[in-house]
Structures are given as structure tokens and as C-alpha cells.
C-alpha positions as CSV (number, residue, x, y, z in Angstrom):
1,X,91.4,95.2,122.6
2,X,92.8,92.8,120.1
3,X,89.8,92.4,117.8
4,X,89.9,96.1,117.6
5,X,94.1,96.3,115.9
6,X,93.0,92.6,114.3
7,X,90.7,94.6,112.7
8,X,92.9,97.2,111.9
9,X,95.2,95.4,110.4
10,X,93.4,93.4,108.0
11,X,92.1,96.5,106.0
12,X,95.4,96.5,103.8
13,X,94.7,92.9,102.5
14,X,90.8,93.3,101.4
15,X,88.6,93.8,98.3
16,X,88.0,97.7,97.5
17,X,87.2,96.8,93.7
18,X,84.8,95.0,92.0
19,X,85.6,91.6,91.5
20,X,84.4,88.5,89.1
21,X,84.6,85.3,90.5
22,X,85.8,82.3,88.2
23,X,86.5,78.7,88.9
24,X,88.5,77.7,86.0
25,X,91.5,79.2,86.1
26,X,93.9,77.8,88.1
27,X,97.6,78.5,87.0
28,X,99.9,78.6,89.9
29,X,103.3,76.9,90.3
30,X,102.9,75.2,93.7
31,X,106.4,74.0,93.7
32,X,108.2,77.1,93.5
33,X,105.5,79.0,95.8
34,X,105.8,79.4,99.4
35,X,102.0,79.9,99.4
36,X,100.6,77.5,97.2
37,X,97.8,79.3,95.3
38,X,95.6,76.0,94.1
39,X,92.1,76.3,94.5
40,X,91.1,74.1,97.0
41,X,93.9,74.4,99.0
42,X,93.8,74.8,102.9
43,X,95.2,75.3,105.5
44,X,94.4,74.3,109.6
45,X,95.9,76.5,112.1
46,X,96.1,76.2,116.5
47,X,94.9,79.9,117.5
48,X,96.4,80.9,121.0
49,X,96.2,84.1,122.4
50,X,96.3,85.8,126.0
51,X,93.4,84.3,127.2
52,X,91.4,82.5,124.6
53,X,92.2,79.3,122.0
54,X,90.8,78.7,118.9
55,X,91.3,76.9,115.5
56,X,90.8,78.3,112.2
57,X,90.6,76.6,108.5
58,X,91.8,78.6,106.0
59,X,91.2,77.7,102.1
60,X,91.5,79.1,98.2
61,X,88.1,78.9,97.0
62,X,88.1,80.1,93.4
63,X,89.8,82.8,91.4
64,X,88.4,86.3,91.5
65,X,88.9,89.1,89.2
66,X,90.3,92.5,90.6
67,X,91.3,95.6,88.0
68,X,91.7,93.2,85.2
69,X,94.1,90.9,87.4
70,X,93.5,87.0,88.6
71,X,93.7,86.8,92.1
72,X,92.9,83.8,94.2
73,X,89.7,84.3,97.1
74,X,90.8,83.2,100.5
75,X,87.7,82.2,102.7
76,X,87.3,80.8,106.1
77,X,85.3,77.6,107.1
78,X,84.1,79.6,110.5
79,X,84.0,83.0,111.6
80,X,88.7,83.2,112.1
81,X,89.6,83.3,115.8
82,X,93.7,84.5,114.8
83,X,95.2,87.3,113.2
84,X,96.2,85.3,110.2
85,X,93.3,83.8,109.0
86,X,91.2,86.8,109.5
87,X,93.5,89.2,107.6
88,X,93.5,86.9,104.9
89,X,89.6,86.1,104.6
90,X,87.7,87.3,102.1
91,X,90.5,88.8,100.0
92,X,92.4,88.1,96.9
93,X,95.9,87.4,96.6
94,X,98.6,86.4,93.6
95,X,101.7,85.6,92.8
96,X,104.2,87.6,90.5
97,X,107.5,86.1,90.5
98,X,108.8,85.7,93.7
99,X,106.4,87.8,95.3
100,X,103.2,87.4,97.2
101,X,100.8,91.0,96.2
102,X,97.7,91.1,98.2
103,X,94.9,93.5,97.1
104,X,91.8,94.9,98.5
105,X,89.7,96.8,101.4
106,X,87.7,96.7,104.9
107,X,85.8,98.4,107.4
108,X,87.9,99.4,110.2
109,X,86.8,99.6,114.0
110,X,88.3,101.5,116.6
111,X,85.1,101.7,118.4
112,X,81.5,101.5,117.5
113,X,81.1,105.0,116.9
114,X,84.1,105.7,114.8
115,X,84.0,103.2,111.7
116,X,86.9,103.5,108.9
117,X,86.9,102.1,105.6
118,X,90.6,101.6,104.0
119,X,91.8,100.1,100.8
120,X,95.3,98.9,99.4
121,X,96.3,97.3,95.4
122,X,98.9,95.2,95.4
123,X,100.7,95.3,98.6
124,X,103.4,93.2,98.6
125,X,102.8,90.4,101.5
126,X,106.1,88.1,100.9
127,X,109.1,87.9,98.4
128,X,111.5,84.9,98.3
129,X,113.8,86.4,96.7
130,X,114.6,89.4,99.5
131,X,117.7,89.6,101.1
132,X,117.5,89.9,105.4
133,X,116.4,93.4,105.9
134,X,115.1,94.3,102.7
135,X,111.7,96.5,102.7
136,X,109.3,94.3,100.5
137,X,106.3,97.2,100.4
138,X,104.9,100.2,102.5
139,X,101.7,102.2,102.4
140,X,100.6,105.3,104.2
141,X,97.8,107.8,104.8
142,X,95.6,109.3,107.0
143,X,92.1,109.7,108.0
144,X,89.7,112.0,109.6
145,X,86.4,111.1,111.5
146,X,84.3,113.6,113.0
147,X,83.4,112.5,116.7
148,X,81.2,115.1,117.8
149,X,80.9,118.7,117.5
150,X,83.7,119.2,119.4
151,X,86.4,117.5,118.1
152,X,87.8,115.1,115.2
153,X,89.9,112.2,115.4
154,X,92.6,112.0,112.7
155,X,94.6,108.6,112.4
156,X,98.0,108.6,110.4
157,X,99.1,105.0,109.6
158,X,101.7,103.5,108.4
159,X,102.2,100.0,107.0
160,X,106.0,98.1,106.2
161,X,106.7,94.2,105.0
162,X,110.5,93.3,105.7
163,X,112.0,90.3,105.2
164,X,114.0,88.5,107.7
165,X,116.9,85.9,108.0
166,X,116.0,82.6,105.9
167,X,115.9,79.5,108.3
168,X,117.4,76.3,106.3
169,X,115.3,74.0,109.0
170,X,112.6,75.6,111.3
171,X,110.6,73.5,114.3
172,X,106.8,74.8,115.2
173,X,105.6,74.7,118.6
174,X,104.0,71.5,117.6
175,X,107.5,69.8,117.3
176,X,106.7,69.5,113.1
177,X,109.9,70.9,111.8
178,X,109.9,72.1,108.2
179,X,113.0,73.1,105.7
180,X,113.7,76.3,103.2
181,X,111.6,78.6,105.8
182,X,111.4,82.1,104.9
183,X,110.6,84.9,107.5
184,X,108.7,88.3,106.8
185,X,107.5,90.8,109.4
186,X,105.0,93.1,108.8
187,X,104.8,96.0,111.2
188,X,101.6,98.6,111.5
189,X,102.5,101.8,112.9
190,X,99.7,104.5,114.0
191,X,99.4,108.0,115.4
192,X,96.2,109.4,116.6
193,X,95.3,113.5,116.9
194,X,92.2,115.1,118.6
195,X,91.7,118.1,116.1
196,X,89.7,119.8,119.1
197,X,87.3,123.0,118.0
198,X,87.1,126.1,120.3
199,X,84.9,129.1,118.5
200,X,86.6,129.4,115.3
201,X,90.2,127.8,116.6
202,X,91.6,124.4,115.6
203,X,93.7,123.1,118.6
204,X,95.3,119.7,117.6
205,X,96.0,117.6,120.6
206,X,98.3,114.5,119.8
207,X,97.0,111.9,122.2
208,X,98.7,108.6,120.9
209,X,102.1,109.2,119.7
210,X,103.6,107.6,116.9
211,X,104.1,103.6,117.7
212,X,104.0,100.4,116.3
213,X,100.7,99.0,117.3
214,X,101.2,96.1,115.4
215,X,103.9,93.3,114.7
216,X,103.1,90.3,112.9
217,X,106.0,87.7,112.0
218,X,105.3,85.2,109.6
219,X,106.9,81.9,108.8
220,X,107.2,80.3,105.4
221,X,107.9,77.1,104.4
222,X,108.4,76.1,101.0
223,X,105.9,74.3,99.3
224,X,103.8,74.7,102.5
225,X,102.6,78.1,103.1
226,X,102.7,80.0,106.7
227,X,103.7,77.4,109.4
228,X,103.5,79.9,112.3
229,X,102.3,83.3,112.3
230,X,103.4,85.2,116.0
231,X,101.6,88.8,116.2
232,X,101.9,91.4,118.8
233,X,99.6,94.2,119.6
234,X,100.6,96.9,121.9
235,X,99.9,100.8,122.1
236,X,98.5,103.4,124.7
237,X,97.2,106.8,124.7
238,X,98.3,109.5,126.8
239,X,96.4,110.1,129.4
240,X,93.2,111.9,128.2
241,X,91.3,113.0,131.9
242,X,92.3,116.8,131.6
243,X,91.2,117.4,128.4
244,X,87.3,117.8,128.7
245,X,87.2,115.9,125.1
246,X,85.5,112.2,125.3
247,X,87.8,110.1,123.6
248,X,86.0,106.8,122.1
249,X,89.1,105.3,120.9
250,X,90.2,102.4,124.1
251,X,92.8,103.7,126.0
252,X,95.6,101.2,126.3
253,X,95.6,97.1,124.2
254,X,98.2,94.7,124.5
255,X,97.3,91.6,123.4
256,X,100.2,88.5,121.8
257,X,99.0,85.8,119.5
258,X,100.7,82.4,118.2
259,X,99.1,80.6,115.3
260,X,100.9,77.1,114.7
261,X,100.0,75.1,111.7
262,X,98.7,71.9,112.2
263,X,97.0,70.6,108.9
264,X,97.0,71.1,105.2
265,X,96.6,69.4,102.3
């Protein structure tokens, strides 16, 4: 269940536009960044969830092009094991100010028959200078996805970054503890509606309710990047056994992640 809302997730942070990619420019200010965007930066991160470990290397490996706009590429050395890493793969991010905007677009998979493709410009991943509580960005929408003849699946999402209270000293897991950490949460929230067909009726049947499938804190430290990255997935349908429809979305996940940084450079 957890690659499924992993996968979820990391549509808002992914390439939907055509891109140009360019090694030469490389204009970040590292020391006033709490993601250092220098090519050839990277980062090694611990991976622990449920019931699996990992370890995933995280890097900048060039500047890419989006709209007119220099973003850096994030890339992986391996296929990502955590939440962090993956969402980030692949996809181009930069800095404005104080603020962290990550731009492009995915295919989502709820199951194998019912692939989505989502996009986002610009979403606003981190901002040092929010106050605790502050809403740093949100996107919405909704899609549709015929199943079978029957019935159609409509998902409405919703996506919010908040920023939490600043930590002047913060200690990882590991026992490495780091100063000036800032906090952000970013929180996925999803509803799910059976638009069921009988002769020429509609009958919409709401069989997840609204919920926050997803919870993702992230740690910051200045000069450093994300030092821990704790996720949380958790949602459930209603029970579907009366409804003579064949659901292919999983019934129930629950699945909670810890990604501690262990190396960079």
C-alpha cells in the first residue's frame, strides 16, 4: 500500500513541460539556502519503513529549463526506496527568495488498471521566512477514470505545505544534531466517488470520504538540506461488499516512514 500514496504524492513535484537541460549555470546561494541548489550536490539518506530498510542517494545533476525558468534536476543513484527521495527524483526545483518552488508532473497509480497523470508549476515546497502555522502553497482538483462500463472513479485531491515551529538545535535518530532547523509539513488529502451508471441514471456513491491520506514532515537545516523526513500514510474505504461495483482502488493502507540523513557533501 505505500508505494501506491508514495506514488501519489510525488505527482505534484514532477516535469509536465518540456525542459532543456544545461550544465553551466549554476547560481545558487548555498549559504542562505536550506536546500543547497549546487549541481553536484547530494545527499545520503537511512530509509526505514514498516517492514523494509533501504538507503537512498539523492543528487543535483544539472540545470534544466521549465517555461523559461532555471530549475535544478534532482536524480537518484538507484531506483529511491523513501518517500523523499522518490518525490523529489526526476524533477526540477529553484529557489526564489526564501522559498523552495518545485515544478512538474507524474503518472499516478492507484492500481494497475486505473493510471492518472497530474501536473503542478511552482508549488511552493519550503519558505524560511514563514511564521509557525503559516500556509506556504495549496493545489486542488479532481479527476475521473472510467473503470468499466458500469461505473467511474472520480478522485478529488487536495494538497497544503505549512510551516511549523523553528527548532534552534534539532538531534536526528542518528544522534547528529544540527542548528537553525526549519520544519514544513505537507499534507495530501483525498476523496474518492463511484459515479455508478444504472440505464440512463448517474448514482454517485462516496466510498472514501474525505481524509488526509498523506502527512509528510520535513526537517531543514540550514546550509544542509532535509535532515529527517517522517511520512505517514493512512486511509480506508468504506466498506464496498453490498454494492455489486468491483472497486480496483485497495481497500485500506497504513504504512509510516523515517528517512534520517546520514551523508552529504
Amino acid at each position: 500500500m505505500k508505494n501506491i500514496f508514495i506514488t501519489l504524492f510525488t505527482v505534484f513535484f514532477l516535469l509536465s513541460c518540456s525542459d532543456n537541460d544545461n550544465d553551466n549555470n549554476d547560481n545558487s546561494n548555498e549559504t542562505q539556502s536550506y536546500l543547497p541548489l549546487n549541481n553536484g550536490k547530494y545527499w545520503v539518506y537511512d530509509t526505514q519503513t514498516s517492514n523494509a530498510a533501504g538507503r537512498d542517494s539523492l543528487y543535483i545533476a544539472n540545470d534544466t529549463l521549465i517555461e523559461g525558468k532555471s530549475y535544478k534536476k534532482f536524480k537518484t543513484k538507484n531506483t529511491p526506496t523513501g518517500f523523499y527521495s522518490g518525490a523529489l527524483s526526476g524533477n526540477g526545483i529553484r529557489q526564489e527568495g526564501s522559498k523552495l518552488l518545485v515544478s512538474g508532473g507524474t503518472s499516478v497509480i492507484l492500481s494497475e488498471e486505473f493510471p492518472i497523470s497530474l501536473a503542478v508549476n511552482d508549488f511552493v515546497l519550503f519558505d524560511a521566512n514563514a511564521t509557525a502555522g503559516s500556509i506556504l502553497s495549496t493545489k486542488s482538483g479532481m479527476l475521473e477514470q472510467p473503470v468499466d462500463d458500469i461505473y467511474t472513479i472520480k478522485i478529488e485531491y487536495g494538497m497544503s505545505s505549512m510551516a511549523q515551529q523553528d527548532r534552534p538545535t534539532y538531534t536526528t535518530p542518528d544522534g547528529t544534531t544540527y542548528t537553525n532547523v526549519k520544519v514544513v509539513t505537507i499534507t495530501l488529502n483525498i476523496k474518492i466517488t463511484a459515479i455508478v451508471t444504472v440505464d440512463t441514471f448517474t448514482i454517485p456513491i462516496e466510498i472514501m470520504p474525505a481524509q488526509d491520506a498523506l502527512v509528510s514532515t520535513q526537517y531543514y537545516a540550514e546550509g544542509v538540506g532535509a535532515i529527517r523526513v517522517v511520512t505517514d500514510i493512512d486511509y480506508e474505504l468504506i466498506d464496498t461488499s453490498s454494492l455489486n461495483i468491483n472497486v480496483t482502488v485497495p481497500e485500506s493502507g497504513s504504512e509510516h516512514q523515517e528517512e534520517v540523513l546520514i551523508d552529504y557533501n
